[in-house]
C-alpha positions in Angstrom: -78.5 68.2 21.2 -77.6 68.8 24.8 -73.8 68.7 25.0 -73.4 65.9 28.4 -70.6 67.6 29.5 -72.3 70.8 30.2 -72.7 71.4 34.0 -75.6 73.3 33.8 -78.5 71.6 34.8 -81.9 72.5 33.3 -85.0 71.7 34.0 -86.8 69.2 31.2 -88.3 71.9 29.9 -85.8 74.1 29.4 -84.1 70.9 28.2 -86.6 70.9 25.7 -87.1 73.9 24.3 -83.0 73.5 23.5 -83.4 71.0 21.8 -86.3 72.3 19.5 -84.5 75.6 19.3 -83.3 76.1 15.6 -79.8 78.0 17.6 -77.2 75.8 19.1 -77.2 75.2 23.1 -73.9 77.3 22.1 -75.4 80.5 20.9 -78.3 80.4 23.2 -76.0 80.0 26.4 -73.4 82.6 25.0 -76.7 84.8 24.5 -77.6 83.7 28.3 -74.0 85.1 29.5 -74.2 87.9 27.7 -76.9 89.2 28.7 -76.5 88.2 32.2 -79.9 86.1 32.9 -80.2 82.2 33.0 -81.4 80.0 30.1 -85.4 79.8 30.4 -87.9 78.8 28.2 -88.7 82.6 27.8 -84.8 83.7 27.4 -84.5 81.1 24.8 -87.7 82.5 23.0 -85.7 86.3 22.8 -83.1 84.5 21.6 -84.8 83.5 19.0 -86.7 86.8 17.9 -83.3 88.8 18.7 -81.1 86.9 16.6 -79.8 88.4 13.2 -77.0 85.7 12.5 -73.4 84.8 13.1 -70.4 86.3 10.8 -67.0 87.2 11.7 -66.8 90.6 12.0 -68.9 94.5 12.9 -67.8 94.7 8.9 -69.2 91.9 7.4 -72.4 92.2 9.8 -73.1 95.8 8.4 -72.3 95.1 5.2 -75.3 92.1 5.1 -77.8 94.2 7.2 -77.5 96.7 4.5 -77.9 93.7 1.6 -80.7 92.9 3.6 -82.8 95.8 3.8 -82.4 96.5 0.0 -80.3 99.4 0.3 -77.4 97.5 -2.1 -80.4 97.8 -4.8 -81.0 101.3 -5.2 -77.3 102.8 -5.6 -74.4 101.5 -8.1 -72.7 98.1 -6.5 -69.4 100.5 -6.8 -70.6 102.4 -4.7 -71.7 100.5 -2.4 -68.3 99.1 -1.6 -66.6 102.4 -1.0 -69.0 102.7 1.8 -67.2 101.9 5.3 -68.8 99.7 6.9 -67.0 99.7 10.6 -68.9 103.5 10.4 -72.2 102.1 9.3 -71.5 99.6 12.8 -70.7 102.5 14.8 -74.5 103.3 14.2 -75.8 100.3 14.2 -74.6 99.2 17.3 -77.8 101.5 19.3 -79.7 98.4 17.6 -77.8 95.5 17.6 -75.2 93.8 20.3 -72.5 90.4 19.8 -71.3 88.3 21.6 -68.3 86.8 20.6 -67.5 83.0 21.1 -64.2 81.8 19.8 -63.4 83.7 16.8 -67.1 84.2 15.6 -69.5 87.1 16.9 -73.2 86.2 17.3 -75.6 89.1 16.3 -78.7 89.9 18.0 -81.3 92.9 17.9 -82.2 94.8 21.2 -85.6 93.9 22.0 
């Protein structure tokens, strides 16, 4: 739900398309000043597509992304641990941006 104490004003149907949007007005204006363009209908639409989740750290970000694309199932779960994942960031990072609000860090994908 629109927040009332927000001073932006947006159009209805920017207005909207917040509220249908399954990420918070939060994430999609952090994502907005981030990136450096307004909230649209269209910026809340690559908002969408980009985002990969919220977590609080590059760590625990890399360490998922790898769960996810099934790498955790083809080498020994010991192994997979020792791997250090602030270095699999450091390449990740070409791909993927935060932004940090609070204490939290809000993933997306470069489109």
């Amino acid at each position: 739900m629109i927040q009332a104490q927000n001073k932006k004003k947006y159009s209805q149907e920017v207005k909207k398309r917040i509220q249908e949007s399954f990420l918070s007005q939060e994430i999609i204006q952090s994502y907005s000043e981030g990136i450096g363009y307004p909230v649209t209908v269209k910026l809340i639409a690559e908002a969408e597509e980009s985002y990969q989740g919220t977590y609080n750290s590059e760590k625990e970000f890399s360490e998922a992304y790898l769960i996810e694309i099934g790498l955790a199932d083809n080498i020994p779960c010991w192994l997979f641990y020792c791997l250090d994942f602030e270095s699999v960031w450091m390449e990740l990072r070409h791909d993927y941006f935060y932004i940090q609000k609070d204490d939290l860090k809000h993933f997306f994908r470069h489109l």
